[in-house]
C-alpha positions as CSV (number, residue, x, y, z in Angstrom):
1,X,115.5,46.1,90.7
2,X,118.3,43.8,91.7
3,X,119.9,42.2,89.4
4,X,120.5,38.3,90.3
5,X,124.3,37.4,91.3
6,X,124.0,34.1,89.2
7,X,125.2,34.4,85.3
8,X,124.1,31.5,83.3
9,X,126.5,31.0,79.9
10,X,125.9,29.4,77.1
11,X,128.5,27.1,76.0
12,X,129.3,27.7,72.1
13,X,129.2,24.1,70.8
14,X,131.7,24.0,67.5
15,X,130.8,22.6,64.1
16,X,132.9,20.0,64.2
17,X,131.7,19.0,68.2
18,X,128.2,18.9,66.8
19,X,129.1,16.4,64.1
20,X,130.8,14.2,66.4
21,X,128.2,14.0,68.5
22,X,125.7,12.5,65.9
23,X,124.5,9.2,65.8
24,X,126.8,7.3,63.5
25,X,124.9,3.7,62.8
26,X,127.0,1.2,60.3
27,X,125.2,-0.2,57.4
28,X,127.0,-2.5,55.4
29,X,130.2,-0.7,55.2
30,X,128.6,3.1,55.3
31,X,128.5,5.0,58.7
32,X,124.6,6.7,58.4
33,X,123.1,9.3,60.4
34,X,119.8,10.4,60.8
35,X,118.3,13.4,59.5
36,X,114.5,15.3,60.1
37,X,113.1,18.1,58.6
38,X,111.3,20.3,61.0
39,X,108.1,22.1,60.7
40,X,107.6,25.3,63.3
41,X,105.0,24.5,65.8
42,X,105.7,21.2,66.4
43,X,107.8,19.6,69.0
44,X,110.1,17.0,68.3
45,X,111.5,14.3,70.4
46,X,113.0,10.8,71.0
47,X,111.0,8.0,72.5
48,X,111.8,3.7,73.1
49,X,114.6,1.8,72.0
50,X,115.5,1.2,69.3
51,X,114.8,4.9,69.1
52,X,112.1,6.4,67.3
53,X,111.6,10.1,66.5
54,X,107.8,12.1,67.1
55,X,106.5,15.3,67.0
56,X,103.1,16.8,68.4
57,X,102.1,20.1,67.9
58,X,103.2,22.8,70.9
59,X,100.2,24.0,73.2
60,X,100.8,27.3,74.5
61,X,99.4,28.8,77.4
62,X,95.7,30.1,77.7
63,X,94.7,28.2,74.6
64,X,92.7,25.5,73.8
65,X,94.6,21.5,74.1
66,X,95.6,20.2,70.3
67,X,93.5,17.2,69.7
68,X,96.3,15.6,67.2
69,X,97.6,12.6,68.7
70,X,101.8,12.6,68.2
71,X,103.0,11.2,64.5
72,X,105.9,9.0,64.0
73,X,108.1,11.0,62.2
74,X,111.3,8.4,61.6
75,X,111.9,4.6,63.1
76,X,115.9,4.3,63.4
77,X,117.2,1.0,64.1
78,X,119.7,2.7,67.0
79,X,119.3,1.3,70.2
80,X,119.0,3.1,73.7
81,X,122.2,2.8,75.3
82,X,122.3,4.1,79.1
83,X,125.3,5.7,79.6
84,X,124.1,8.1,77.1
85,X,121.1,11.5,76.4
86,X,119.7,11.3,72.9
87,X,118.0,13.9,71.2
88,X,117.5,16.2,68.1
89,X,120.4,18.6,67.6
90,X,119.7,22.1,66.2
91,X,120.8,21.5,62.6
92,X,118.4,18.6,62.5
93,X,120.1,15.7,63.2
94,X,119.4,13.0,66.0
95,X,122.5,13.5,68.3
96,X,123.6,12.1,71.6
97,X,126.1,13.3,74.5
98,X,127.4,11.1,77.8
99,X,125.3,11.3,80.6
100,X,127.0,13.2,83.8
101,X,127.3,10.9,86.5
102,X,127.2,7.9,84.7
103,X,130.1,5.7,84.5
């Protein structure tokens, strides 16, 4: 078998790069960020502005459809700004990084 020429790499994202890229919202005179706890099976994402966190439970393949509709996990009071990609970072957090291509 041939092996493909192509070699994807994972970019190591630091500690400290993942906490700057968290959503940082000022309340009063506090900087807050906004923190989920997961459950496995369930997918999480971010949805409307200002931004609101669901999750709905993962179909896999060759099984029947879940029949749970998706559950508001959080309302944040962050709104959707363009220019960047929000979404739930690995250590739990919601997170956002600049869109390519957008100025």
């Amino acid at each position: 078998m041939r092996k493909s020429k192509t070699n994807i790499v994972k970019k190591a994202i630091s500690e400290a790069e993942m906490r700057a890229r968290r959503v940082k919202i000022k309340v009063g005179k506090k900087e807050v960020t906004f923190k989920i706890d997961r459950k496995s099976g369930f997918l999480y994402y971010v949805k409307g502005s200002p931004l609101s966190i669901y999750k709905v439970k993962m179909q896999h393949k060759g099984r029947t459809k879940s029949t749970l509709p998706r559950t508001l996990v959080k309302n944040t009071p962050v709104i959707r700004d363009s220019k960047y990609l929000y979404y739930i970072s690995s250590d739990n957090y919601l997170s956002r990084t600049k869109r390519k291509g957008v100025d």
